[in-house]
N, C-alpha and C positions, 0 to 999 in steps of 0.2 A: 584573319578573314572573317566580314560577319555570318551570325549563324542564321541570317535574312536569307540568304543564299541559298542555301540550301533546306528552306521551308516549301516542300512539296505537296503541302498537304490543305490547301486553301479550298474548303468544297463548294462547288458553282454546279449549277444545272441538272440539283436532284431537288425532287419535291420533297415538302416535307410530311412527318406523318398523317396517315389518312384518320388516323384512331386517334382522340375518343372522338366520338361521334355521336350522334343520334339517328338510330338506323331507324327509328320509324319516322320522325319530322324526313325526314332524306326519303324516302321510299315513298312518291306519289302513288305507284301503282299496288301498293299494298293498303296504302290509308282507302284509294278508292275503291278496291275489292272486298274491304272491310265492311265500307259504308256500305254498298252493293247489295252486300248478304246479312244485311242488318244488324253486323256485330260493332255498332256505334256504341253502343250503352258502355262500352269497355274501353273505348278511347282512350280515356285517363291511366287506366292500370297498363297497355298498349305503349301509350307513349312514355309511361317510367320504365318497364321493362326495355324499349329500344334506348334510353341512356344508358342503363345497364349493361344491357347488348355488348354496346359499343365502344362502352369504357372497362368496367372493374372486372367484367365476367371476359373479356378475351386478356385481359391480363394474369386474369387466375389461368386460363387455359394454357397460355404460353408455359406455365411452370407444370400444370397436372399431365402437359404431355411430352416435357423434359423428362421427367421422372417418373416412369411407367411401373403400374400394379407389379406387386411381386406375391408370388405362391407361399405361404408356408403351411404345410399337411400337418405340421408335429411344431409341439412348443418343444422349450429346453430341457424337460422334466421327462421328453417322449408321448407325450398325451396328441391322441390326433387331436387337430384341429380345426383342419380344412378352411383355410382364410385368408384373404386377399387382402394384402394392404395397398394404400393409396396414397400419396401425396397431400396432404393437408388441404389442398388448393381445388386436389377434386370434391374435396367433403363439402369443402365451401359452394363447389359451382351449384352442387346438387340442391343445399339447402337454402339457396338465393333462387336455384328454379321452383324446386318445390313450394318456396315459400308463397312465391310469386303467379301458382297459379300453373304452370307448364304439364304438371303431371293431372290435374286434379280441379280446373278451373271448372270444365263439363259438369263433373260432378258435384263440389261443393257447392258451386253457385248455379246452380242449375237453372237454366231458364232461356227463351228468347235471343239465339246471339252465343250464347255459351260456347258451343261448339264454335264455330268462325272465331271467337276472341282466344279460344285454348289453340286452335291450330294458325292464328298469328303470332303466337306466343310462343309456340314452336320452329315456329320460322325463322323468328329474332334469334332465338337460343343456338339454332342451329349454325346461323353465321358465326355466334362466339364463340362455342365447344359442340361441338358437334359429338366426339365419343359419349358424353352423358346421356345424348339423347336415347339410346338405348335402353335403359332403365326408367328413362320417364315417359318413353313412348308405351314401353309392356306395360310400367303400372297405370298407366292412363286408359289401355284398352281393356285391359282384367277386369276393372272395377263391373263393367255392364253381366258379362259372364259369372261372377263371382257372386252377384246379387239374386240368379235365380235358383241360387241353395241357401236354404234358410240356416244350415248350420257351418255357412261359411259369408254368412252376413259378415261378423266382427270385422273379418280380412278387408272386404268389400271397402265396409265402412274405415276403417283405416288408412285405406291405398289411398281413398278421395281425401284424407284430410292435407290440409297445405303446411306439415311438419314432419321433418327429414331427419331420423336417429341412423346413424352409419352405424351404431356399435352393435358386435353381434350375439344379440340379447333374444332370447324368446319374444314372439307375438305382445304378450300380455304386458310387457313391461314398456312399452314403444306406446307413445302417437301417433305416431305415421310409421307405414312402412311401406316397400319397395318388392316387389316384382319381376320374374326375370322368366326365361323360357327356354323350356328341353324338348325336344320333336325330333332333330336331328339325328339320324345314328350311320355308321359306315357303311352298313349294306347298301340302305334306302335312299338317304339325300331327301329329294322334294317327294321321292314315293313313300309317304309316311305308313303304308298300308302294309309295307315289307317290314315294320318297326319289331323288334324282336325280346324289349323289355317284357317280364312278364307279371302282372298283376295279381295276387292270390286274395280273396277274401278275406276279411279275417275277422270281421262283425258285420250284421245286417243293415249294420244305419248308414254303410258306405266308406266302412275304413278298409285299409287293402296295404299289402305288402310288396313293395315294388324290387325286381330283382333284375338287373340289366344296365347296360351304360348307353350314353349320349355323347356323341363324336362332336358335338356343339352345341353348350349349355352356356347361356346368354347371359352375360352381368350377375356373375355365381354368388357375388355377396349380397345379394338380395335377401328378402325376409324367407321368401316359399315361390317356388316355380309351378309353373303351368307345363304338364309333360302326358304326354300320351304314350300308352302302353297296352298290351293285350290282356284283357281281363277276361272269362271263359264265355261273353258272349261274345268278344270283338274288342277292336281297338277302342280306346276307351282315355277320357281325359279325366286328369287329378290335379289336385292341388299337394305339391309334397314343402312343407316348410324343410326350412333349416333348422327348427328345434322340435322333435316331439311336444305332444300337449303335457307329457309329466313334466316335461322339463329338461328332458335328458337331450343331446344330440342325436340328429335323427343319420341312417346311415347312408349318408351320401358321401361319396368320398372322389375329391379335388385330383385329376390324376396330373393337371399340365396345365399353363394357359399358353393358348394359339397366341402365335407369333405374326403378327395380324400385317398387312400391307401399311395400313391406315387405320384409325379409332387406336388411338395409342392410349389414349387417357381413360379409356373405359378398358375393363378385363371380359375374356372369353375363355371360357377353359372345355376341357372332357373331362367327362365324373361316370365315376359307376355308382349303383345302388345297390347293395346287400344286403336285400331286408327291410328297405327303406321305408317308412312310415307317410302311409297319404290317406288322402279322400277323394272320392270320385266326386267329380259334376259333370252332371245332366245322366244319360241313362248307360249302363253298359252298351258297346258296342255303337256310340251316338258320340264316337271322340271327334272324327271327323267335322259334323254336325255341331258340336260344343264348340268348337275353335275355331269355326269360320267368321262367330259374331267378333270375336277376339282379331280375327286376322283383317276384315274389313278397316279396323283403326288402325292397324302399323302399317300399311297399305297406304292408307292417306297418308299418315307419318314419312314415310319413305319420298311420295311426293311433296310433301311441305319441305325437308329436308334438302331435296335435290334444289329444287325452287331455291330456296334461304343461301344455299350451298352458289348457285348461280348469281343470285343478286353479288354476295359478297365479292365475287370473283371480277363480277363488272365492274362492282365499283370500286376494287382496288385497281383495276386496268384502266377507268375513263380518268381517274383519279391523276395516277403517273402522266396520264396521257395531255392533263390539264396542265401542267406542269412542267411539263420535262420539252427543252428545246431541239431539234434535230433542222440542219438543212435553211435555216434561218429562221425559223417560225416553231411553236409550240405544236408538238405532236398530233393534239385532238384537229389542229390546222390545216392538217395535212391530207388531202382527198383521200385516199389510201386507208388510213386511219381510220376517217371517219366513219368508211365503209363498214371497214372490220367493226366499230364502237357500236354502229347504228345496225351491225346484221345479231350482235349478240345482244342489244337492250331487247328486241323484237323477239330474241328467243327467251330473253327473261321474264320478261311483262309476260307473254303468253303464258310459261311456265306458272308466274303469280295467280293470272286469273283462271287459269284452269284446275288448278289444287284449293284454290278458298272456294271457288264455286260448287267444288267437290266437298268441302265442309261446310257449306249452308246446305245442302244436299242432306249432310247428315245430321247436319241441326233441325231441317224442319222431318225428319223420315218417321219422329213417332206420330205426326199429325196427318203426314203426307204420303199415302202409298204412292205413287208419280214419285216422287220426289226418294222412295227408300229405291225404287227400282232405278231410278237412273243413278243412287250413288253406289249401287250392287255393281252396276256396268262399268260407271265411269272409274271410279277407282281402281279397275283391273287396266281398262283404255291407257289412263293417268299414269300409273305405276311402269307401266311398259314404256312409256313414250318420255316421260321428263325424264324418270332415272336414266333412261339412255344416253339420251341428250347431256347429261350432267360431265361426262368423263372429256370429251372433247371441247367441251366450252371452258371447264375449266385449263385444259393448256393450252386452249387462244388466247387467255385473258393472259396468262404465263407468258406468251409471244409478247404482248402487247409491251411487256416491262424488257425484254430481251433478256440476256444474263439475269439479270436482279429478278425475274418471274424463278427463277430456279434456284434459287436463294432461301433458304429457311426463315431467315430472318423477314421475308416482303408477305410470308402468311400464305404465300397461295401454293408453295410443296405441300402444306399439309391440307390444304383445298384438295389438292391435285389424287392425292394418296388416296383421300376420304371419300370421292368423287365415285368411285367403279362400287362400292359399296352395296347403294338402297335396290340398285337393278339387278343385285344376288341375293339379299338378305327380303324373306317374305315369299318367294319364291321368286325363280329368275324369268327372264324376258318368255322363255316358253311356253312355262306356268302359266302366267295371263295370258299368253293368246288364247291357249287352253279352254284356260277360266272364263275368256271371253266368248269362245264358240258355244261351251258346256250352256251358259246365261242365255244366249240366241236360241238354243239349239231348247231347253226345259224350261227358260222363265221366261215366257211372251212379253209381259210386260216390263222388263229391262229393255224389250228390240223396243217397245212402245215407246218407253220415256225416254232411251234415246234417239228415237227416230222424231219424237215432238221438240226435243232441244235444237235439232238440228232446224229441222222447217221453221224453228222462232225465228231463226238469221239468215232464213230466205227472202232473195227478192231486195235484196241492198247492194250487193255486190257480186259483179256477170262471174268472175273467179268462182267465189263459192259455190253459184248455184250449178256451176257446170261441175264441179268435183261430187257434188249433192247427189246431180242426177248421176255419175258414174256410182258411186258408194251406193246408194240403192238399187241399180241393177246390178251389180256383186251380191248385194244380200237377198237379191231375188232368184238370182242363179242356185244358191245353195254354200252350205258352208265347208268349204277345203282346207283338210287342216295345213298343206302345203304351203296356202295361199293366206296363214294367218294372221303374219305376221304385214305383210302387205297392207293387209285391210283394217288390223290395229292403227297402222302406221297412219292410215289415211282416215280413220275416224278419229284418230286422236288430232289431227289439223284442222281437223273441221270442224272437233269441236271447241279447241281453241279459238278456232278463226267466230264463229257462231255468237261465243262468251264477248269477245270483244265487238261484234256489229251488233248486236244487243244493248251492249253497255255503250254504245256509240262513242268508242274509244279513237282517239285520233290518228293509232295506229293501227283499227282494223285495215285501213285499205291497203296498206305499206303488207302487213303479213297477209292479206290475203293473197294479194297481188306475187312477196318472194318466197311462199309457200303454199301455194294451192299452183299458180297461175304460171309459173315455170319462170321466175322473176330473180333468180340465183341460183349459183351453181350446186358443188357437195361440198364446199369448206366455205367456211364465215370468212365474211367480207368480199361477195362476188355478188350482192344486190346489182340489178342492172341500172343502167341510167333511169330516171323517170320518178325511183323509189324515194318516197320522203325520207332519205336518214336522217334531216337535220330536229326532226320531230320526235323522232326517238330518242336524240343523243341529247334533246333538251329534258327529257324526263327521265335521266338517267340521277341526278340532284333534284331535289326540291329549289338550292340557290342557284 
């Protein structure tokens, strides 16, 4: 009998790989949001990091999150040691981001754009490993905080350099080092004020003994964490390395790493401190205060992420979609489809322009008060509203592949896992509403710069302005914390929708219209008739 016969395995009607790519040539609405907020001067380092992206750095990921951080407290001799190893592949991601500018671009090249070209760069990153980002987002936010103590310049100046040492060696012997963050503990959660570690003095110049643990201590094999704790005026922030200044190990001690949903390739653990060896920055009792400059950038982070997190996820779905045949014709063909294709580009793009807009915000804020207070507001707005968005957009784009979206091998299980994430980490969805009454309710001029963002993209589109005048007679009424989340919700569309009739983007009227104007349902892909999807689904590729 021939063995023709029984060849069952002939493959017809799958696409082929989406990867490698070039996620920034591919991503119109990021080149345009770049140009936008004037981070053009970075183009060139932009467009080698999106080959990167797209090619070698999600191929190292694929292996850094097969083969997850593993604990070890104690060498073979019984010596603690507290130390996380990693996959070879993750050392690689870190020091091809690092190299590249992701943790450190703001800083070392400081200038015009710096900001927008470091949080495009986090963007790209985010699509190909996303667990890393965690380490390069803290040590990217540190640096500003760390700079206004003179005897924790070195660290400062370190974290901004673009050279990545994994090995764990004292401050002094390194180029570059890494940053990680303790705040959380089991009583308190986001109430950091119930924090229960306790500070003792131990010199005048700002050295202190830290004694207490942290129920989640962020990317442990960093060089020195950012941790707050009770010092006898108050809660109070330190810097605690991983090595004493003599040299010795400092006492922090690795209890477990969290078994995480998602971010498989990066580590999180619980550690106690006995004794532990730090420095205070900024003033006792001003920990709160100290870590807010800190927490405004993983904030933004968290939004660039979800955004990067979103794009990937489209275009691994429009991708299949181009591709793959159903019913006689090619999927993206298929009205239905298209719908769904063209309701999730509208929530991507939006997502894009409303996270880079928030980082030119933080690019021009040392020249620009307007411009500090709207990125104080809008990053709480941002952080509430995309991270949300992020968990259900990415298992539409899951839908879009059917079986194969659920498939480890198509990329988007571990989209899907990563996804619920950036809207818990930083503080979660309630947090920012919070944050955002606390801002209305003490900083006048955050209600200012966002109430002139908004009036810029008046008067072009009958949608917005009718959502406009409802959103300000809400903030005239008074602030309900009830009613918080509500009015997050609907300042963050507006000022999406605002960012795009400004930028006179092709799809403001499309999202003003299926998000402001009652123009879709509650699930992607119920645009009503009328809506241009075919506009969206062509800027979902550059080709």
């Amino acid at each position: 009998m021939s063995r023709t016969m029984f060849d069952t395995h002939a493959v017809d009607n799958q696409p082929p790989p989406l990867l490698p790519r070039d996620l920034w040539a591919d991503d119109v609405a990021l080149r345009e949001a770049v140009a936008r907020e004037a981070g053009d001067a970075f183009a060139a380092r932009l467009s080698a990091y999106g080959r990167l992206a797209g090619d070698a750095l999600s191929r190292l990921a694929d292996e850094a999150h097969r083969d997850r951080p593993r604990l070890r407290t104690h060498d073979r001799f019984g010596n603690r040691i507290d130390r996380v190893e990693f996959n070879a592949a993750y050392h690689e991601v870190m020091a091809t981001a690092i190299s590249n500018g992701v943790a450190c671009l703001s800083w070392h090249d400081a200038g015009p754009g710096a900001h927008v070209a470091r949080a495009a760069l986090s963007y790209l990153h985010y699509q190909a490993e996303p667990g890393s980002s965690c380490p390069l987002t803290m040590s990217h936010a540190a640096v500003p905080v760390l700079r206004r103590e003179p005897a924790l310049r070195e660290w400062a100046d370190k974290a901004a350099q673009p050279h990545y040492d994994g090995r764990d060696l004292p401050m002094a012997g390194k180029q570059g080092i890494t940053l990680g963050m303790g705040m959380t503990e089991k009583q308190g959660g986001s109430d950091v004020r119930a924090n229960t570690t306790q500070a003792a003095l131990l010199a005048a110049d700002g050295e202190y003994e830290l004694t207490g643990h942290k129920w989640f201590f962020s990317a442990p094999m960093s060089d020195a964490f950012l941790v707050l704790a009770q010092a006898p005026a108050g809660l109070s922030c330190f810097l605690l390395p991983r090595w004493r200044p003599d040299g010795s190990r400092n006492a922090l001690r690795l209890l477990r790493l969290k078994d995480k949903l998602g971010d498989w390739s990066n580590a999180s653990s619980e550690v106690e401190f006995e004794g532990a060896w730090a420095r205070r920055i900024g003033g006792e009792g001003r920990g709160i205060a100290t870590i807010l400059e800190m927490v405004m950038f993983t904030r933004l982070d968290c939004m660039l992420g979800s955004a990067g997190l979103m794009r990937m996820a489209l275009a691994q779905a429009a991708h299949h979609a181009r591709h793959r045949r159903a019913f006689g014709k090619r999927l993206i063909a298929q009205p239905l489809m298209r719908n769904v294709l063209a309701d999730l580009a509208l929530e991507s793009e939006a997502a894009t322009a409303f996270a880079l807009r928030v980082a030119g915000a933080v690019d021009r804020a040392a020249t620009d008060p307007r411009e500090a207070a709207f990125a104080r507001i809008a990053t709480a707005i941002g952080k509430y509203w995309i991270c949300k968005r992020a968990p259900g957009f990415a298992n539409e784009a899951q839908e879009c592949l059917g079986g194969a979206g659920y498939v480890e091998e198509s990329g988007l299980p571990r989209l899907y896992r990563q996804a619920p994430l950036n809207s818990i980490w930083e503080g979660s969805g309630n947090i920012q509403c919070l944050d955002v009454l606390r801002a209305l309710a003490k900083e006048p001029d955050t209600g200012e710069a966002l109430l002139a963002e908004l009036l810029a993209g008046s008067g072009i589109d009958a949608d917005f302005d009718a959502v406009l005048a409802d959103a300000q007679a809400r903030l005239a009424q008074g602030l309900d914390e009830t009613g918080a989340r509500a009015l997050v919700e609907q300042l963050a569309l507006l000022l999406q929708a605002a960012i795009l009739l400004r930028a006179g983007n092709p799809l403001a009227a499309a999202h003003c219209r299926s998000r402001l104007g009652g123009g879709r349902g509650a699930t992607y892909g119920t645009l009503v008739s009328g809506i241009d999807g075919d506009a969206a689904i062509a800027r979902i590729f550059a080709d």
